[in-house]
C-alpha positions as CSV (number, residue, x, y, z in Angstrom):
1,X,71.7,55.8,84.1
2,X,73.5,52.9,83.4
3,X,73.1,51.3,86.9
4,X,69.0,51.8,86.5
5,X,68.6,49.9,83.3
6,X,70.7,46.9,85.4
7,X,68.0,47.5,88.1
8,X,65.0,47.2,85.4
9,X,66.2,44.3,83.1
10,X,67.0,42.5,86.8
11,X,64.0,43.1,87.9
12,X,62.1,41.9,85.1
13,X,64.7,38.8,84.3
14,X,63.7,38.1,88.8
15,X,60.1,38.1,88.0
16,X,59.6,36.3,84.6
17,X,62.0,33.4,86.5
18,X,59.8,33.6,89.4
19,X,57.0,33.1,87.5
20,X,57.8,30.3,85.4
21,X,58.8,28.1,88.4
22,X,55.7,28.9,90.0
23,X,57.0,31.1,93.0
24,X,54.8,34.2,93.4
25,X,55.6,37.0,96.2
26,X,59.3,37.1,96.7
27,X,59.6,40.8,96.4
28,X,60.6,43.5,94.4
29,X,64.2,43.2,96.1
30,X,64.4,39.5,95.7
31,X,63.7,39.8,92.2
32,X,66.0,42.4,91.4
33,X,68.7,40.2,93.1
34,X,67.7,37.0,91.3
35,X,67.7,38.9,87.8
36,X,71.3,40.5,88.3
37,X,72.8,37.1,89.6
38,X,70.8,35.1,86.6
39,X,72.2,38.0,84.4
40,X,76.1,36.8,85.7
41,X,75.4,32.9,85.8
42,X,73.8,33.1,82.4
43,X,76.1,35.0,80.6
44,X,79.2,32.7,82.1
45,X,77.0,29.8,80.8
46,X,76.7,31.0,77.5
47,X,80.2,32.4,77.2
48,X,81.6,29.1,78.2
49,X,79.5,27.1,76.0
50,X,79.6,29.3,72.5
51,X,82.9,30.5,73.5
52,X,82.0,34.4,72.4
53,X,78.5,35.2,74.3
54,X,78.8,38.7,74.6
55,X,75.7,41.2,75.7
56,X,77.1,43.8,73.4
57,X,77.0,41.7,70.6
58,X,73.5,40.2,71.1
59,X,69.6,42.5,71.4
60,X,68.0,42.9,74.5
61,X,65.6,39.7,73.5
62,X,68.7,37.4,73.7
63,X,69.9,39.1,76.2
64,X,66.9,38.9,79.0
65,X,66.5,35.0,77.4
66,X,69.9,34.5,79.0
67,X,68.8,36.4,82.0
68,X,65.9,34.3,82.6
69,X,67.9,31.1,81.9
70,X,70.2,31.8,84.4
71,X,68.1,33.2,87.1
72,X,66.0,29.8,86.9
73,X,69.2,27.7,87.1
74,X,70.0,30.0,90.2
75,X,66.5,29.0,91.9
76,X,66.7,25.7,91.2
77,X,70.2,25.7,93.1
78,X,68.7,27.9,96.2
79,X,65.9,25.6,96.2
80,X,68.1,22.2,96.1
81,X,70.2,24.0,98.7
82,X,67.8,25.5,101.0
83,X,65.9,21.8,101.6
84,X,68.4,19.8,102.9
């Protein structure tokens, strides 16, 4: 049950990033993928900056907030990568 509610909140964290940097149609998939990884870069960010960023600690409003920060830092890395 556990692994679903990672599948949702990635899924939404994927497609509220998408949408705010204006890229529509990735995919289900896609955004699923880009929700988990934002999930991981963001909560890295935020643990190494405050020092004690934990998701346990924090509701699931701060949580997806640090979702969605880090799966926009993540496509703005694919995107710097992927132009050349």
């Amino acid at each position: 049950m556990v692994v679903l509610g990672w599948i949702v909140f990635g899924a939404f964290a994927g497609w509220i990033a998408s949408a705010l940097m204006g890229r529509q149609g990735s995919g289900c998939l896609v955004n699923i993928a880009q929700g988990l990884v934002g999930a991981l870069v963001g909560g890295f960010l935020f643990r190494t900056l405050s020092g004690n960023f934990t998701y346990e600690q924090h509701g699931i409003f701060v949580s997806m907030v640090v979702a969605v920060i880090g799966a926009v830092i993540v496509l703005v890395a694919w995107g710097a990568i992927s132009r050349r």
